[in-house]
VEXDREN-2710 file (C-alpha; in Angstrom, 1 decimal):
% VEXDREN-2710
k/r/px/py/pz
1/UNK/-8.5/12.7/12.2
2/UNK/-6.5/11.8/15.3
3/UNK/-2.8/11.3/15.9
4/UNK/-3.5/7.7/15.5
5/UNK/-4.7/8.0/12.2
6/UNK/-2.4/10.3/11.1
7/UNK/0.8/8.2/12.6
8/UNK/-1.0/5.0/10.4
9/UNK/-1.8/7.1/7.4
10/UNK/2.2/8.6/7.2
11/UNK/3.9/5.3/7.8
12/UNK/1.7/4.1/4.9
13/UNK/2.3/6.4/2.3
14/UNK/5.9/5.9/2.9
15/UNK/5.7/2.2/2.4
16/UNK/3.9/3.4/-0.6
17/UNK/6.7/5.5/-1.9
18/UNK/9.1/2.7/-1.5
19/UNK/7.0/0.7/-3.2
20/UNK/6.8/3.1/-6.0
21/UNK/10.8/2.7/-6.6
22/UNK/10.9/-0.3/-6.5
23/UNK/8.7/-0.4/-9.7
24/UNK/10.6/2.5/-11.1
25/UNK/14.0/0.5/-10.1
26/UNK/12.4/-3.1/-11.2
27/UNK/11.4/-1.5/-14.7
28/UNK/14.7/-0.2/-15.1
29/UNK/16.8/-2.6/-14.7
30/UNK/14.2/-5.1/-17.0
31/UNK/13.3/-7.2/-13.9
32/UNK/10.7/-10.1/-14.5
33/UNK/7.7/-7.9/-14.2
34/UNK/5.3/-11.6/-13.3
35/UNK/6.2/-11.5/-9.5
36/UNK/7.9/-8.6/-8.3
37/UNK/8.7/-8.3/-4.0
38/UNK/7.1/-5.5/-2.5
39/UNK/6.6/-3.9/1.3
40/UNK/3.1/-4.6/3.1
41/UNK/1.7/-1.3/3.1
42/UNK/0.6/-1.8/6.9
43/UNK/0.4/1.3/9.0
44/UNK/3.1/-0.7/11.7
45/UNK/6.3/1.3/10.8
46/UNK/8.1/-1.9/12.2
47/UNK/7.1/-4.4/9.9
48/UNK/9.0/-5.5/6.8
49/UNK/6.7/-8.1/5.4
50/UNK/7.1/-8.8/1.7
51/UNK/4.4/-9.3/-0.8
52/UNK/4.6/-10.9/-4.0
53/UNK/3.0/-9.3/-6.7
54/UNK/2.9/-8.8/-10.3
55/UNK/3.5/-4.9/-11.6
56/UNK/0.0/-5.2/-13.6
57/UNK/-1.4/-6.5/-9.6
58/UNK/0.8/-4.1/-8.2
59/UNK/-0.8/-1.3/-11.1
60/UNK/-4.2/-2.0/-9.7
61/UNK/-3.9/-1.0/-6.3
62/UNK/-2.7/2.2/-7.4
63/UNK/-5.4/3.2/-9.5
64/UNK/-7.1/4.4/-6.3
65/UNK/-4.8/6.4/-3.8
66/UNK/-6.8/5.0/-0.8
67/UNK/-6.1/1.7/-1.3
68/UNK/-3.3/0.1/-0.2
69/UNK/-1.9/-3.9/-0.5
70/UNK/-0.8/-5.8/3.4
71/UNK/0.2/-8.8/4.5
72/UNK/-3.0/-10.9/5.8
73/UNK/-3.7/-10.3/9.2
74/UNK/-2.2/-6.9/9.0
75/UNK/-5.5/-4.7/8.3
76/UNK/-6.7/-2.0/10.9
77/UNK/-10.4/-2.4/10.6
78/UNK/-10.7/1.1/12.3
79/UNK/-9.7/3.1/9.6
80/UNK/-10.1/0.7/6.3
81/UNK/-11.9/-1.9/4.8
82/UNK/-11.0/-4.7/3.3
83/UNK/-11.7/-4.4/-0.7
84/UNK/-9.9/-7.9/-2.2
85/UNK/-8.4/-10.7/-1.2
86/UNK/-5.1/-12.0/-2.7
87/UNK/-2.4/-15.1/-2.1
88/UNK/-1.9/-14.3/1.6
89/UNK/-2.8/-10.2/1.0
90/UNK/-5.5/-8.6/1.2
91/UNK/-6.3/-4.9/-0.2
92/UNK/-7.3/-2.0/2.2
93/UNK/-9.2/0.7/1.1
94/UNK/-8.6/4.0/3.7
95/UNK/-12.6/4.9/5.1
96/UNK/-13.5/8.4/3.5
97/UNK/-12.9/11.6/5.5
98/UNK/-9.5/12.4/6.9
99/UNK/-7.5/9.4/6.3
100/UNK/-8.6/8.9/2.4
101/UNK/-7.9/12.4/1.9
102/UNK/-4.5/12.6/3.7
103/UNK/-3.4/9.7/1.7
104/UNK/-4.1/10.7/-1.9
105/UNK/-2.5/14.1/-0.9
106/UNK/0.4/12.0/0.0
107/UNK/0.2/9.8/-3.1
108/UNK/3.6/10.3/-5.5
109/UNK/1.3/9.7/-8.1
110/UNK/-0.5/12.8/-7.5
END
């Protein structure tokens, strides 16, 4: 994997993590769990793109630590493919080898 990938693959797993208190915070303080505002999960470290989502749509992304949920238009068909489509999302699955790996050892659900 290259420092590309790696630099994409970091910033994505910490827009994961966030992500992941958010649905901690959200169940905790009994928030609607039907549409629930989360990061794009983009590799662009800038962007802060929100994403509505249910936590059961939000749930299955997460049951594989390679995929991730972004903002249309915000994949990197390098290093992931598109998997599903969503209102104005799309789901990115992380190509096998390096960056799949790095990101499931990355993944706070681990």
């Amino acid at each position: 994997m290259d420092e590309r990938q790696r630099r994409l693959t970091d910033n994505e797993s910490l827009f994961r993590e966030v992500n992941e208190r958010l649905v901690d915070l959200s169940a905790a303080l009994e928030v609607d769990p039907r549409r629930l505002e989360f990061l794009c999960e983009c590799g662009d470290v800038n962007c802060a793109a929100k994403i509505e989502l249910s936590r059961e749509e939000y749930e299955r992304v997460r049951q594989d630590p390679a995929t991730f949920v972004v903002l249309s238009g915000h994949e990197i068909y390098d290093v992931e493919d598109v998997v599903d489509r969503g209102d104005g999302y799309v789901i990115v699955r992380k190509r096998e080898g390096g960056p799949a790996e790095r990101v499931a050892a990355d993944d706070p659900r681990s």
